[in-house]
Phi, psi and omega in degrees: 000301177305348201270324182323309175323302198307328193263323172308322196285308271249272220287346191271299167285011170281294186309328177283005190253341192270290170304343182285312194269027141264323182337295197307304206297325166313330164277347174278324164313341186274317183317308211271315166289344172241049141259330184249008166263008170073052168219069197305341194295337183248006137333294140352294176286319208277303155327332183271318183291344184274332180291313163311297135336312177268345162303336182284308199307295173323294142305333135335313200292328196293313159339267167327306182291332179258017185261299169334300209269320156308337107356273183300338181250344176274317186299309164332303170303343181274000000 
């Protein structure tokens, strides 16, 4: 029962992490369309909001990764 949990929890921060990095890439399409339209002002944010989105990203992953290898060493243990 619990390992089930584990691959829905797994898969559940894969899919929110897979939607984040299409965010990011949306912001980068916008960066580049308002950088070659002269409209330097929204860079700024957009540069803060993608750094932000990959600091989530990192942690979700680590997250996931140490959840795994707890998963894997209680099984080992049984």
């Amino acid at each position: 029962m619990r390992a089930r949990q584990g691959v829905t929890l797994l898969t559940a921060i894969g899919a929110f992490i897979g939607t984040l990095v299409v965010i990011q890439l949306w912001l980068v399409a916008a960066s580049l369309e308002a950088l070659y339209s002269d409209q330097t002002r929204a860079l700024l944010p957009a540069t803060l909001a993608s750094a932000a989105l990959f600091a989530l990203n990192v942690a979700l992953l680590l997250h996931a990764r140490s959840f795994d290898r707890r998963m894997q060493q209680e099984s080992r243990d049984e």
